[in-house]
N, C-alpha and C positions, 0 to 999 in steps of 0.2 A: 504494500500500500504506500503511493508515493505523498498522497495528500496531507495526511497527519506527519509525515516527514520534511517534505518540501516545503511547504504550503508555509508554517510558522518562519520558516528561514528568511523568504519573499516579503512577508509581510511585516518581518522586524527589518530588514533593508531596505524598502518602500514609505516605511516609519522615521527611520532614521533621516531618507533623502529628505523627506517632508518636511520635516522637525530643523534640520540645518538650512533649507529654505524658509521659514518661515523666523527661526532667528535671523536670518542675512536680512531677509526684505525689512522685519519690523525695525532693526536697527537701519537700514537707507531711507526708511518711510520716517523714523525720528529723525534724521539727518537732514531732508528732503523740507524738514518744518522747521528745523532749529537754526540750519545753516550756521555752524560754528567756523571759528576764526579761522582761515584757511592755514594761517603762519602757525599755530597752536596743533599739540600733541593731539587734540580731539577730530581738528579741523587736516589734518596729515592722514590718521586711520578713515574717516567716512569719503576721502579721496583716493585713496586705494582701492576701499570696500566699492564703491561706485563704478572704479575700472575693470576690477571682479568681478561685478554683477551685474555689471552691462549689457552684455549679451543675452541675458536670462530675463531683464526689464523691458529690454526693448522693443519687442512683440506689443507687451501688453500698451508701453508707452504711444507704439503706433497705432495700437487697433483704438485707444481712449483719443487722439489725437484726433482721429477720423471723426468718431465721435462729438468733438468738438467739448471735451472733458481736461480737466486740467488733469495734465500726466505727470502731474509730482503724488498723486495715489496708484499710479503705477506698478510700484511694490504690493500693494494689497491682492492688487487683480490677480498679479503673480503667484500671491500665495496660494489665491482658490483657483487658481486654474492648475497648480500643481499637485495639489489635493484630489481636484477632477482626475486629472489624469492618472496620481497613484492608484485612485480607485477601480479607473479601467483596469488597472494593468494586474492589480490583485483579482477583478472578477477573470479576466484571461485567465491568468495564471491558474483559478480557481477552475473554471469550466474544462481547460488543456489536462490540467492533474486528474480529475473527476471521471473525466473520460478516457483515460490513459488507464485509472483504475478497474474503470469499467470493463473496459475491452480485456486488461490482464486478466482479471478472476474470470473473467466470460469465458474468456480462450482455455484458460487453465482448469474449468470446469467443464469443457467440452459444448459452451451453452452456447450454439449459434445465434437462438432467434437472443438473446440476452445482448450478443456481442455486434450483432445491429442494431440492438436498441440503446445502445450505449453510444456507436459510434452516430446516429442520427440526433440523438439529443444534444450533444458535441456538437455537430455541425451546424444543429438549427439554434445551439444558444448563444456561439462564436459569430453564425452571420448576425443576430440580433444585436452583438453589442457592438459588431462593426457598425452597423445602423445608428446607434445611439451614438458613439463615438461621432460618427459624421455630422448629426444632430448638433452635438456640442460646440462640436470644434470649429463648424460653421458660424456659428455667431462671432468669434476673434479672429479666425483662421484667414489668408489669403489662397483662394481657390484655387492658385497656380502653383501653390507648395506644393512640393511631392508628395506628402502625406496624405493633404485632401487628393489627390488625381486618382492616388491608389484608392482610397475611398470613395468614388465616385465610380471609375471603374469597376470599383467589384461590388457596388453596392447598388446601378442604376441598371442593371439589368432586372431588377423586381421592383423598384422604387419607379421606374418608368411607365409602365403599362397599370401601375393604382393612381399614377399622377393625371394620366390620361384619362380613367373613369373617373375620378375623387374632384371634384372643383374647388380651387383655394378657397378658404372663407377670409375673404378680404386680404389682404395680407399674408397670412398664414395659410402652408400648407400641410394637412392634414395627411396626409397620404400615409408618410413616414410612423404613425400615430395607428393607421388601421394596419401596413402590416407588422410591425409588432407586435398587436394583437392577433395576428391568424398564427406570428412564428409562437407567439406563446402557446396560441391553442393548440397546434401541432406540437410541440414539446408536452405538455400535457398528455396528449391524445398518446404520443410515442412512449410514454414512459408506462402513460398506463393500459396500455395492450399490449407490449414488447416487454415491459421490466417488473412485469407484475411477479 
């Protein structure tokens, strides 16, 4: 069983990344309002910590920018956008080990119909959080990043044809919304005919 093995290790390393992000940013974000004396020992380390951390602010700094937000809260957005993303990365991690287990003891027990229901629940709870991931990341993200493309790519061949029946409501579209809901009800449905 890799989950109760792996699974804690992931989760205190995703903890920790989190945790040293949210000291760096909260200390740039007191920085960012105190503005200390540059010539001074205080005003030396938040000059540093700013060239450190620059690269990690300045997503969020541009995507509030566009917005028309003042991007000295920049570091905050930071924080909860990194949080978002631990959180992906632990449900991956979570759904990849679960079905890893799954398929093991299936295989290892000789249980076909088990070791398809295992590797289908996998597949359909992996594309769902791809979905959700693109959900997210869409509201900061720039469309052209590699990240989003892969995401659209592997995600717009089912997101396409509910976007085509589904009409926006104003603004918003819903589409994204209904099939998560079918991939839920088919993970349901698969666990509970396959893995009963």
């Amino acid at each position: 069983m890799l989950t109760p093995l792996i699974y804690p290790i992931f989760q205190t390393l995703i903890i920790a990344v989190v945790m040293v992000i949210v000291i760096l940013m909260t200390l740039r974000l007191i920085f960012n309002y105190t503005d200390p004396n540059p010539f001074g020992a205080v005003g030396r380390f938040a000059y540093h910590l700013k060239k450190f951390t620059d690269r990690i602010v300045d997503p969020s700094a541009m995507f509030l920018a566009r917005l028309r937000i003042n991007p000295k809260i920049a570091p905050l957005v930071t924080i909860f956008a990194f949080c978002i993303f631990g959180y992906f990365i632990l449900e991956f991690v979570s759904i990849v080990l679960t079905t890893i287990d799954g398929i093991t003891l299936s295989a290892a027990a000789g249980n076909l119909v088990h070791l398809v229901g295992y590797l289908l629940v996998g597949l359909l709870g992996g594309y769902s959080l791809l979905i959700v991931v693109r959900i997210v990341f869409s509201w900061f993200m720039d469309w052209s990043s590699r990240l989003m493309r892969f995401l659209r790519r592997v995600t717009d061949p089912i997101l396409e044809p509910f976007r085509r029946l589904i009409p926006p409501l104003g603004m918003f579209d819903i589409s994204p919304i209904v099939v998560l809901f079918i991939l839920h009800f088919l993970r349901i449905a698969v666990a509970g005919v396959l893995l009963r």
